[in-house]
C-alpha positions as CSV (number, residue, x, y, z in Angstrom):
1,X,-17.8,-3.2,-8.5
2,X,-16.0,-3.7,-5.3
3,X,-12.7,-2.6,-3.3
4,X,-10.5,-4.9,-2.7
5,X,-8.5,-3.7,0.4
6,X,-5.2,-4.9,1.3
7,X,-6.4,-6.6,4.6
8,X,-8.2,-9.1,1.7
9,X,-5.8,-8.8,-0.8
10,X,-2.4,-8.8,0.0
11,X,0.2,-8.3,-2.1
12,X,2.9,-10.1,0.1
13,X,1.9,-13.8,0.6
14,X,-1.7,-13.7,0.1
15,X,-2.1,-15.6,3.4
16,X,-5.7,-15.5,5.3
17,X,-6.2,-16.3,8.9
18,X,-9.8,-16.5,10.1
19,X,-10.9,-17.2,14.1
20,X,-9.3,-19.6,16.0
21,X,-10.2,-22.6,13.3
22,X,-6.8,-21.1,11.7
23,X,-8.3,-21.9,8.1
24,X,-6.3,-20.2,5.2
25,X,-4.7,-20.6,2.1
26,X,-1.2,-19.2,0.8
27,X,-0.7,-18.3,-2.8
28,X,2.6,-18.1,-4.1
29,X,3.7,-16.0,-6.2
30,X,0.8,-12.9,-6.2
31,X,1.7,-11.4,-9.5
32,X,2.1,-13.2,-12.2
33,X,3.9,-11.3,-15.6
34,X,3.2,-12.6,-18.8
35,X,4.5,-11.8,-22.8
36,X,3.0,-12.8,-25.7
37,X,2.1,-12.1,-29.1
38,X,-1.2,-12.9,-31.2
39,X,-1.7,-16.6,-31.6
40,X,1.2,-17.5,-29.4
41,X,1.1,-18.6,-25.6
42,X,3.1,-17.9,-21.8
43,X,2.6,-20.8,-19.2
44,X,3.3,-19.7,-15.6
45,X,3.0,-21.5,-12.4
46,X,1.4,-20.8,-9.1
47,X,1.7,-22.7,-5.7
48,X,-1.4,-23.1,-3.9
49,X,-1.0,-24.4,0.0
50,X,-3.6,-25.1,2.5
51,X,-2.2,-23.8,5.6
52,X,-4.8,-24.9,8.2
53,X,-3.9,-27.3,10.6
54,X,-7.0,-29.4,10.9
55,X,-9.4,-29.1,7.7
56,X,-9.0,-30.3,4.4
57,X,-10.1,-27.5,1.5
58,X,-12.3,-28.1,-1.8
59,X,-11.1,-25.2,-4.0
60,X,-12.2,-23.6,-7.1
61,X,-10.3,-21.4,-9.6
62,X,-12.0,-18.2,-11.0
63,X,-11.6,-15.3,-13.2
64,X,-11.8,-11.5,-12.7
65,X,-11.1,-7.8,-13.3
66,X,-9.1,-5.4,-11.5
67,X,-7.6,-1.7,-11.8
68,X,-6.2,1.0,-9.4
69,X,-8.2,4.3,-8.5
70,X,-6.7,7.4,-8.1
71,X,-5.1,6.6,-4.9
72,X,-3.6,3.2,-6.0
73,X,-6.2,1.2,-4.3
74,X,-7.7,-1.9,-5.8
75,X,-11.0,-1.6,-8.1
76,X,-11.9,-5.2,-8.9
77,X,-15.3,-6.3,-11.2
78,X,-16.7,-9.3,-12.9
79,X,-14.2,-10.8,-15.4
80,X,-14.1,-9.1,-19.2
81,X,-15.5,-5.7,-17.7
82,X,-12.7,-3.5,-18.2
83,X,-11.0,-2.8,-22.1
84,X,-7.9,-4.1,-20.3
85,X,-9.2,-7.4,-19.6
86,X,-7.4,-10.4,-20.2
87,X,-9.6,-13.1,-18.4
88,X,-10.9,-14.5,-21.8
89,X,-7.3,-15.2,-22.6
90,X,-7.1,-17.0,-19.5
91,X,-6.8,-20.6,-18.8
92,X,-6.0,-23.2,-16.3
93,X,-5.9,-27.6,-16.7
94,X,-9.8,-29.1,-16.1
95,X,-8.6,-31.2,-12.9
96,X,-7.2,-27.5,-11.6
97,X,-10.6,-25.9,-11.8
98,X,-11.9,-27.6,-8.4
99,X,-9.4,-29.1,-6.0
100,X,-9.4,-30.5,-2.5
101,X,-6.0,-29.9,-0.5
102,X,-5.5,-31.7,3.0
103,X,-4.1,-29.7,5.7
104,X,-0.6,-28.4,5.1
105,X,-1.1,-29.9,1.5
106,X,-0.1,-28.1,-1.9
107,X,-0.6,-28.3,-5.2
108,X,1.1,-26.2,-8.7
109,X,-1.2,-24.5,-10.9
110,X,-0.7,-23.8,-14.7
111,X,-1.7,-20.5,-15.1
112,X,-1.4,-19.8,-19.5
113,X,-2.8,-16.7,-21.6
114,X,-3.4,-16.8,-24.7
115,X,-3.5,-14.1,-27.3
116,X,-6.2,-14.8,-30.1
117,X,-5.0,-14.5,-33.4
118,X,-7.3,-12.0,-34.1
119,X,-6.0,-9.4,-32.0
120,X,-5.8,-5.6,-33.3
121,X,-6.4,-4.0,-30.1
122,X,-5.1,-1.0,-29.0
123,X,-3.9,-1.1,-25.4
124,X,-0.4,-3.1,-25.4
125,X,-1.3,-4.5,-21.5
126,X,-3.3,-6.5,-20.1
127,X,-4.5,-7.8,-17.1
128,X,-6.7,-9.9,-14.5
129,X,-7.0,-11.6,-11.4
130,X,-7.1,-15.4,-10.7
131,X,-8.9,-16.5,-7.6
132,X,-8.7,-19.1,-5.8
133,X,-11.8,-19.9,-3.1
134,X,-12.7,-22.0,-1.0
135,X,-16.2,-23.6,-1.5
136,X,-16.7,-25.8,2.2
137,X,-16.9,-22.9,4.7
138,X,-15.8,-24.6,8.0
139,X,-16.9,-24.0,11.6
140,X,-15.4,-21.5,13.5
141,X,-15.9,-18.8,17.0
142,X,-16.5,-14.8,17.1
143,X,-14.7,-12.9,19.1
144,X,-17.7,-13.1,20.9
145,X,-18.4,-17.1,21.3
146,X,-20.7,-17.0,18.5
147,X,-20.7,-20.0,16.3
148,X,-20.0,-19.1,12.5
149,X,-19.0,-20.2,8.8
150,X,-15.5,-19.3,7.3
151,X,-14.5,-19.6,4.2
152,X,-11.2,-17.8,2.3
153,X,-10.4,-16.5,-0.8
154,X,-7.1,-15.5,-2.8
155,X,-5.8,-14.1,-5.5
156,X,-3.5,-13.5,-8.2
157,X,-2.9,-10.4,-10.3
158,X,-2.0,-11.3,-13.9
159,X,0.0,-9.1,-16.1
160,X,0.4,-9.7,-19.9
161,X,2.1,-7.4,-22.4
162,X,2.6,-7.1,-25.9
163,X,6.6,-8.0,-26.8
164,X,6.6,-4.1,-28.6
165,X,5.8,-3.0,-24.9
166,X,8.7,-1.8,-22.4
167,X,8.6,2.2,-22.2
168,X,8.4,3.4,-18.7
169,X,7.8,6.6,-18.2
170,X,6.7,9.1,-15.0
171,X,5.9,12.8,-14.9
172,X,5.2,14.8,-12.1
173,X,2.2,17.1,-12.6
174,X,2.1,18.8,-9.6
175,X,3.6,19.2,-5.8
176,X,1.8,21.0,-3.2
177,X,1.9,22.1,0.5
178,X,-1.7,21.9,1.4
179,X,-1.8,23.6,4.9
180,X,-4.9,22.7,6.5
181,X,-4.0,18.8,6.4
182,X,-0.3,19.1,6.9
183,X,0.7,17.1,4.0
184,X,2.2,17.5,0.4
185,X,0.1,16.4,-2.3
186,X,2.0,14.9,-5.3
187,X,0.3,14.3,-8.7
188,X,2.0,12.1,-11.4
189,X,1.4,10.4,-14.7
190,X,2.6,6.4,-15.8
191,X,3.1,8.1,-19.8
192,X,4.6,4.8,-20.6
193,X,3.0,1.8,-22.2
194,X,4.0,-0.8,-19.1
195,X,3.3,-1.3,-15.6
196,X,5.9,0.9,-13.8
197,X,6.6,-0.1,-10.1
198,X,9.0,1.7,-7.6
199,X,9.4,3.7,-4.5
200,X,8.9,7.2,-3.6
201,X,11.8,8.9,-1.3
202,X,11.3,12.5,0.3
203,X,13.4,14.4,2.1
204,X,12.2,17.9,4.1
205,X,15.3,20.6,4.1
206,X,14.5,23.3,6.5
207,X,15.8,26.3,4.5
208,X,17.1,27.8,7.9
209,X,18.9,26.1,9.9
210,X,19.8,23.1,6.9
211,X,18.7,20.5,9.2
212,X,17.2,17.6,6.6
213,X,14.1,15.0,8.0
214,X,13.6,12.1,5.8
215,X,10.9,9.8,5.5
216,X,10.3,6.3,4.8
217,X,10.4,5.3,1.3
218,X,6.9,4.4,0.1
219,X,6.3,1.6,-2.4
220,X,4.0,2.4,-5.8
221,X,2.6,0.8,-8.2
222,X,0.9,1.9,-12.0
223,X,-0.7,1.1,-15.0
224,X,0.1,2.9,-18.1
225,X,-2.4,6.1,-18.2
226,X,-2.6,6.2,-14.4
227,X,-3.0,9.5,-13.0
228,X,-2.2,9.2,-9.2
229,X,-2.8,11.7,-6.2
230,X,-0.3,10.6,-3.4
231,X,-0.8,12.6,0.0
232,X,2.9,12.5,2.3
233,X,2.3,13.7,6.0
234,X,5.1,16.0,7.1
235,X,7.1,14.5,9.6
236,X,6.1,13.8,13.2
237,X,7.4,16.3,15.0
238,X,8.6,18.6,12.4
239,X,9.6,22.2,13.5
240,X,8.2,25.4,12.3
241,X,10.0,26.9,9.5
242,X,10.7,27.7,5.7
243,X,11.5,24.0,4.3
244,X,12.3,22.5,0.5
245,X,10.5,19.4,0.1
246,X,12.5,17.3,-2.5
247,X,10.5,13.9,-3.8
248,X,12.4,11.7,-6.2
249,X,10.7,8.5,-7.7
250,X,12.7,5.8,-8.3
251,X,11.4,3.3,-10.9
252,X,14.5,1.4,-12.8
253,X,17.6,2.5,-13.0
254,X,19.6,5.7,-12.9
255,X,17.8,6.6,-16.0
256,X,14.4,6.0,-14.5
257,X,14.2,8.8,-11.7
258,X,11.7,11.5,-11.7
259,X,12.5,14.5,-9.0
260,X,10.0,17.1,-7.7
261,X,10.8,20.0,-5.3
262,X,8.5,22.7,-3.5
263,X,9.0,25.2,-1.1
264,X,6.6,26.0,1.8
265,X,6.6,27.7,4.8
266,X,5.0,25.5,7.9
267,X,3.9,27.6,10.7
């Protein structure tokens, strides 16, 4: 089991820069969403670019598993770990299993799951990751002159669902002014049976004076059963006083908004 930060992992371009060599690749898109039913197939396609300007890639496709923790972070393990695992439904062409792009050269994957007709599980989502490594680690300089090795990696989250699939549902358990840390402490629940993705907005009212400090919205992302602590920093700056935190999460439409408010006195 590893964590698979967001410096590593990014869910924006996927795009690794290493040294001065410049050696990276760019997978496009990162999430791929997939619907199927047992015995039927969903094809999608990824873009795979070498973006380094002097050396040519030898690439291999791989399989894992990934969830969130309870902060929304990345979990990732060897593929078919997890009950949600997809990766045995998982399959790519033979001549897109090892690849060699020139620089500045890209190539389209056919990334297609599978459901076996056998399938009487449970959970109506799954999901995995696709990776896509580089196997001829290339020469390269430390920040300190020393010669070294790079080699890149990237990957894909896949997302399959049953067709029944589609409720989305948050609750917020609990909202709390812990004082020693400064920050509100939000608890909610994906009670759905999808991925839910959205933002969280909060506004801080101070009760005296009406003055309202708003904060950036912050972007979320769950799995259905996910039970997720999020910790918001008051505001820099914020003066003492008797305030009504209001948090509203925005996952759809109008009909998709969960709201939260607490009062607390920050002294």
């Amino acid at each position: 089991m590893s964590r698979l930060s967001f410096l590593f992992f990014s869910f924006l371009s996927l795009l690794f820069f290493h040294g001065n060599a410049q050696t990276g690749i760019s997978v496009s898109p990162p999430r791929l969403y997939f619907e199927s039913g047992n015995g039927t197939s969903n094809t999608q396609k990824v873009t795979v670019t070498n973006v380094s300007a002097k050396n040519s890639l030898d690439l291999a496709v791989s399989l894992g598993d990934w969830e969130y923790d309870g902060k929304g972070e990345n979990m990732t393990y060897a593929p078919n770990t997890l009950p949600s695992s997809c990766a045995s439904w998982v399959s790519v062409k033979k001549e897109d299993n090892y690849f060699t792009l020139a620089p500045g050269e890209k190539k389209d994957i056919d990334v297609t799951i599978t459901v076996p007709n056998t399938f009487s599980g449970q959970l109506p989502v799954h999901t995995a990751i696709l990776y896509v490594s580089q196997m001829n680690p290339v020469d390269d300089v430390d920040h300190k002159g020393a010669h070294i090795k790079v080699s890149v990696r990237s990957g894909i989250k896949l997302f399959h669902k049953l067709p029944a699939a589609g409720t989305k549902k948050l609750e917020i358990r609990n909202l709390t002014y812990e004082k020693s840390t400064n920050m509100v402490n939000l608890l909610f629940e994906n009670q759905g049976d999808v991925w839910t993705d959205g933002k969280i907005y909060t506004d801080f009212v101070n009760t005296g004076n009406g003055k309202k400090t708003s904060l950036d919205p912050v972007i979320f992302y769950t799995m259905p059963g996910n039970k997720r602590e999020m910790n918001i920093p008051l505001p820099a700056g914020l003066e003492k006083g008797k305030y009504t935190a209001s948090v509203m999460m925005d996952y759809g439409d109008s009909n998709s908004l969960e709201l939260g408010e607490l009062s607390f006195s920050y002294e």
